[in-house]
C-alpha positions in Angstrom: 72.5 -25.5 18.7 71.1 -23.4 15.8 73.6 -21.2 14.1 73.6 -17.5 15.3 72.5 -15.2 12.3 75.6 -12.9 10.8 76.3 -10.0 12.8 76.3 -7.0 10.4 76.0 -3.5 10.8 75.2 -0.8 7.9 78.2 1.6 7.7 80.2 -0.2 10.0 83.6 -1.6 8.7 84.1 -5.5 8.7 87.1 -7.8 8.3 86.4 -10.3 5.6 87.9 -13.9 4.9 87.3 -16.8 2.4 89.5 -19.7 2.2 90.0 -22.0 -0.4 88.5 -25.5 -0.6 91.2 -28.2 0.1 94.3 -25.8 0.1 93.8 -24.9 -3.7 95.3 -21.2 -4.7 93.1 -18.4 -5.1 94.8 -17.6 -8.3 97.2 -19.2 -10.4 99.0 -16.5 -12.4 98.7 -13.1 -13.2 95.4 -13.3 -15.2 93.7 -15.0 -12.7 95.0 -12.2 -10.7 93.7 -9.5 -12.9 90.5 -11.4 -13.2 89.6 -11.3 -9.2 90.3 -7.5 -9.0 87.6 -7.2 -11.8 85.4 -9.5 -9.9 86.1 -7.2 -6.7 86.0 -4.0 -8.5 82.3 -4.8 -9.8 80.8 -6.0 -6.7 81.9 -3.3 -4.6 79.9 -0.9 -7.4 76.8 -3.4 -7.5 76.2 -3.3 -4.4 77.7 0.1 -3.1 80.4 -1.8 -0.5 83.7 0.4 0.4 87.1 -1.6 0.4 89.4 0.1 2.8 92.2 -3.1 2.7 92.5 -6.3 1.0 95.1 -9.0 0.8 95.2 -12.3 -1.5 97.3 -14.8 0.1 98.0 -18.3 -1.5 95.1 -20.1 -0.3 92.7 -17.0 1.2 91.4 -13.6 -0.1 91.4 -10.8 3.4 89.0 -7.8 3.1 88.1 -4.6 5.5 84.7 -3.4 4.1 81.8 -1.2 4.8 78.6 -2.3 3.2 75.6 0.4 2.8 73.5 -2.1 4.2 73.7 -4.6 6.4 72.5 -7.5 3.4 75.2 -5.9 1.2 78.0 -7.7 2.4 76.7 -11.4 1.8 75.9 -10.3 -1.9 78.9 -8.3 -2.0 80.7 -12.1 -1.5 78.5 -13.8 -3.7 79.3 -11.3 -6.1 82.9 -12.2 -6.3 82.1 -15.7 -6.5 79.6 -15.5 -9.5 81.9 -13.4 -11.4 85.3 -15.4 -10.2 85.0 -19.0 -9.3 83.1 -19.3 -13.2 85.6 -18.0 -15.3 88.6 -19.6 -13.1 86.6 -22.7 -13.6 86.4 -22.5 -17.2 90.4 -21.5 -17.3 91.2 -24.6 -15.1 88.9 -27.2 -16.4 86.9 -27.8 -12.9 83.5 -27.5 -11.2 82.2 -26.6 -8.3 83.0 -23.9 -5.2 86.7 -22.4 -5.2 86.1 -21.4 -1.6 86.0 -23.6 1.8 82.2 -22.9 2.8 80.5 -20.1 5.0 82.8 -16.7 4.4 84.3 -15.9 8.0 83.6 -11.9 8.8 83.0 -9.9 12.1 82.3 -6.1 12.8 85.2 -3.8 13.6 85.0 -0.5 15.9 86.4 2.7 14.5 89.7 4.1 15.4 92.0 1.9 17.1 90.7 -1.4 16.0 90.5 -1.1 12.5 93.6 0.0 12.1 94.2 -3.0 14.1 92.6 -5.0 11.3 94.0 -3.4 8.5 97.9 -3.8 9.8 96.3 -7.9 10.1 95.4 -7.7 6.2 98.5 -5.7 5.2 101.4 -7.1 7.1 104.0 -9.5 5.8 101.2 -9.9 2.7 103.6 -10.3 -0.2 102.1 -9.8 -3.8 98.5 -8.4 -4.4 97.4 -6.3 -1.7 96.4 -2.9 -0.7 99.7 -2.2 1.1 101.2 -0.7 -1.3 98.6 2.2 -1.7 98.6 2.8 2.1 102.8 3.3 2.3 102.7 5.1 -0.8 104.4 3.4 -3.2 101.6 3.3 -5.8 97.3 4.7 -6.2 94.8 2.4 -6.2 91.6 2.9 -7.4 89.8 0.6 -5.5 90.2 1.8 -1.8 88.7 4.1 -0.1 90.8 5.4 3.2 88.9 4.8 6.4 88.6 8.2 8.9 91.3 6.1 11.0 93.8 6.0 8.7 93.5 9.4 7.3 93.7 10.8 11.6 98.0 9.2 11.3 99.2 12.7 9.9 97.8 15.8 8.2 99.4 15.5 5.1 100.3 12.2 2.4 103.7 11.6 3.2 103.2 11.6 7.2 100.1 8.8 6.7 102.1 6.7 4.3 105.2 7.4 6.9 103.3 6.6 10.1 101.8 3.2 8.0 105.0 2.0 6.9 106.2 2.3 11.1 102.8 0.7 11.8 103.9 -2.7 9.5 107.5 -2.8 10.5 105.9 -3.0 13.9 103.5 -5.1 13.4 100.6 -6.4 16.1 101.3 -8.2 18.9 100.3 -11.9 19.9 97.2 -11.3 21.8 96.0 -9.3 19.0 96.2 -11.2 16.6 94.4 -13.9 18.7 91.4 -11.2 19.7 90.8 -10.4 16.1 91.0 -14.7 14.5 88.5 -15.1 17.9 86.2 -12.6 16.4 86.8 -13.4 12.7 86.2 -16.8 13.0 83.8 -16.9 15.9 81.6 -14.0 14.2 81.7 -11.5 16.9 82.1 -7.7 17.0 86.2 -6.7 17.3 86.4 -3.9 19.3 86.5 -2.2 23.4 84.1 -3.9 25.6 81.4 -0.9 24.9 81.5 -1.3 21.2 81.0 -5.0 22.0 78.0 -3.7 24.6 76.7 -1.8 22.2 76.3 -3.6 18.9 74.6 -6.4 20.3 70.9 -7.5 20.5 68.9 -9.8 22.3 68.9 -12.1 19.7 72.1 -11.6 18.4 75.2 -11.4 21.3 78.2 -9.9 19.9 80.7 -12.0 22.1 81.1 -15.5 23.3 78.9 -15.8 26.7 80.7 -16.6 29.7 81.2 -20.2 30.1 79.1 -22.0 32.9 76.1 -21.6 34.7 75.0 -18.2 35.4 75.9 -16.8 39.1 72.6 -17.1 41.3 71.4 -13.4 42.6 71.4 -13.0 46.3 68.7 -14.2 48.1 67.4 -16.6 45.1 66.0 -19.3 47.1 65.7 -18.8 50.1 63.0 -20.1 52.2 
């Protein structure tokens, strides 16, 4: 079966992940660090990409982004690649791709859900990640809030407070399996309407039903 095309939508927030070929780490010390939130930093101004939340775990890099356009977002990813992978090749005396393939992303609704995915990003992420900006505990220059995150309190102190509860809290089990289904299957994350309504005839936003489809009434008969 031929590949479905990438679902993405122009001004519609997406959850992002690349993992890195054979287990490698993303970055192995601070400068490599330093050098990755250049890399980001520069392809979310080339080509005009908002980061809401991002994580770099040992072996992956997490994202929430809105792209202008809807072929933003795979530039936006080669970006970080072409100004990345060469320069942590050249530190670390290899060739080739630091990531495992195909980047994983799928859309996210507004409200609810991407909050949903941000908590996924943020929570438990120890190290380089936007968390710290979202509780407060330090600016960074590189995110912009999402609508949904500014609606947790009128003022500073009750979004960072509110945030802070949210990660303590964290998401339950069947969320966290919703949003890997979508992220790695390439569907929309979201309410059943959202789903509806993002998709095209070429382009389903969920997994179709498995098995035949049911026969109408009457299809037939003699």
């Amino acid at each position: 079966m031929a590949r479905l095309p990438r679902l993405v939508l122009a001004g519609q927030a997406h959850l992002v992940r690349l993992g890195t070929l054979d287990g490698r780490a993303a970055c192995a010390d601070a400068e490599d660090r330093a050098r990755l939130l250049d890399a980001l930093r520069q392809a979310l101004a080339a080509e005009r990409v908002q980061l809401h939340a991002y994580a770099l775990l040992e072996q992956e890099l997490r994202l929430l982004v809105t792209p202008a356009r809807p072929q933003a977002l795979a530039r936006f990813v080669q970006a970080i690649g072409r100004r990345y992978v060469r320069g942590y090749n050249r530190r670390h005396g290899r060739s080739g791709t630091l990531w495992d393939g195909r980047f994983r992303a799928c859309a996210v609704e507004p409200g609810e859900c991407l909050l949903d995915a941000m908590s996924w990003i943020e929570q438990g992420a120890e190290g380089l990640s936007s968390a710290a900006h979202h509780v407060g505990a330090g600016r960074d220059v590189l995110i912009t809030d999402a609508p949904a995150y500014w609606q947790l309190g009128n003022t500073p102190f009750e979004r960072e407070a509110a945030w802070r509860q949210r990660l303590a809290q964290g998401l339950g089990s069947d969320t966290v399996a919703r949003l890997g289904s979508a992220l790695f299957g390439g569907w929309a994350y979201g309410r059943a309407a959202f789903v509806e309504a993002v998709a095209t005839p070429g382009r389903p936003a969920a997994p179709r039903p498995r098995g035949r489809p049911r026969r109408t009434a009457g299809r037939g008969a003699a």
